[in-house]
C-alpha positions in Angstrom: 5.7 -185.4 25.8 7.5 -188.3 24.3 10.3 -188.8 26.8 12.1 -187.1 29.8 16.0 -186.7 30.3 16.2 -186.9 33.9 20.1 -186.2 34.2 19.7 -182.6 32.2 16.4 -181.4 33.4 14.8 -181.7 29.7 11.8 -182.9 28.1 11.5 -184.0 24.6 8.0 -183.4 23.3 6.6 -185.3 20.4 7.6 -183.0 17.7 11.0 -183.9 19.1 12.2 -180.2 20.3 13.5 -180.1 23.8 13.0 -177.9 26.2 14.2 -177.5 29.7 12.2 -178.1 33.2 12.6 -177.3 36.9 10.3 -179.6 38.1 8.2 -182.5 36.5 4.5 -182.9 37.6 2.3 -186.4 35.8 -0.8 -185.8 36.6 -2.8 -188.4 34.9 -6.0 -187.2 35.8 -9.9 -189.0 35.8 -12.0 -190.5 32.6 -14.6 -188.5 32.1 -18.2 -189.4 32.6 -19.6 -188.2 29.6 -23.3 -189.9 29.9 -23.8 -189.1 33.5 -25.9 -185.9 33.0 -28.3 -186.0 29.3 -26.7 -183.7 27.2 -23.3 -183.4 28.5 -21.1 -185.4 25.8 -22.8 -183.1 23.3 -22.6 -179.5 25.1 -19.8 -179.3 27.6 -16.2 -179.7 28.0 -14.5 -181.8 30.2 -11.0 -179.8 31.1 -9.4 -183.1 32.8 -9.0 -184.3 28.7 -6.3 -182.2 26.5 -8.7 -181.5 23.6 -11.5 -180.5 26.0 -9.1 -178.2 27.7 -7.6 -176.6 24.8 -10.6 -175.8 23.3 -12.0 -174.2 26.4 -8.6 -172.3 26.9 -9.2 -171.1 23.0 -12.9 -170.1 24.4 -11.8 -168.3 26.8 -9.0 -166.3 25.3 -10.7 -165.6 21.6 -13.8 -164.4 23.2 -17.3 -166.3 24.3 -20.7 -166.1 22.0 -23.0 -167.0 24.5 -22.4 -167.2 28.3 -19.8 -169.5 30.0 -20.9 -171.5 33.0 -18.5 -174.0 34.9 -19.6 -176.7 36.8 -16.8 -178.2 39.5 -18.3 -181.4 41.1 -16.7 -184.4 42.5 -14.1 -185.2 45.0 -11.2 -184.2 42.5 -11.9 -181.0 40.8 -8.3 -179.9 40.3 -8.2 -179.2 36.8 -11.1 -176.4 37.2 -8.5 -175.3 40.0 -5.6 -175.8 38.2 -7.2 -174.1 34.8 -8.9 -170.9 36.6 -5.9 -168.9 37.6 -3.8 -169.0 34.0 -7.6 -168.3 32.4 -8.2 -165.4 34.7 -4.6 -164.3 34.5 -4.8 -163.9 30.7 -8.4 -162.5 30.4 -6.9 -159.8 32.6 -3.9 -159.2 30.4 -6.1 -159.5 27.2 -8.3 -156.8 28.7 -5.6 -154.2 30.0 -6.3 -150.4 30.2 -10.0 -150.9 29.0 
């Protein structure tokens, strides 16, 4: 998002389009530890950074190779919170009369 029109409810993203909100939420979220557990910065995701989260969202919705296993830790774990519901929601749609 590159800027916020407060007065007419609407965001302008960066490509510059507009679009209109009810309700504005910054949640700036926490650096993650990559180097805290061996292995991690080259195998997992970390949901609380956009790419991360994108690219598990993409995971999730195009179909897994090998198992999926989530790991919520901390004192935070809102993202994993805020993330489940929309994933679940859409596996379930995706999957529909099967």
């Amino acid at each position: 998002m590159r800027a916020l029109r407060l007065a007419a409810h609407r965001a302008v993203l960066a490509t510059g389009q507009e679009v209109e909100y009810t309700c504005v939420v910054i949640a700036a979220g926490a650096p993650a530890d990559r180097e805290r557990i061996p292995g991690s910065a080259e195998y997992a995701l970390f949901p609380c950074e956009q790419a991360d989260a994108l690219r598990l969202a993409g995971a999730v919705t195009t179909g897994l190779r090998s198992p999926l296993t989530i790991v919520v830790t901390g004192q935070r774990i809102g993202p994993s919170l805020e993330f489940g519901p929309s994933h679940a929601r859409d596996r379930r749609q995706q999957h529909a009369g099967r």
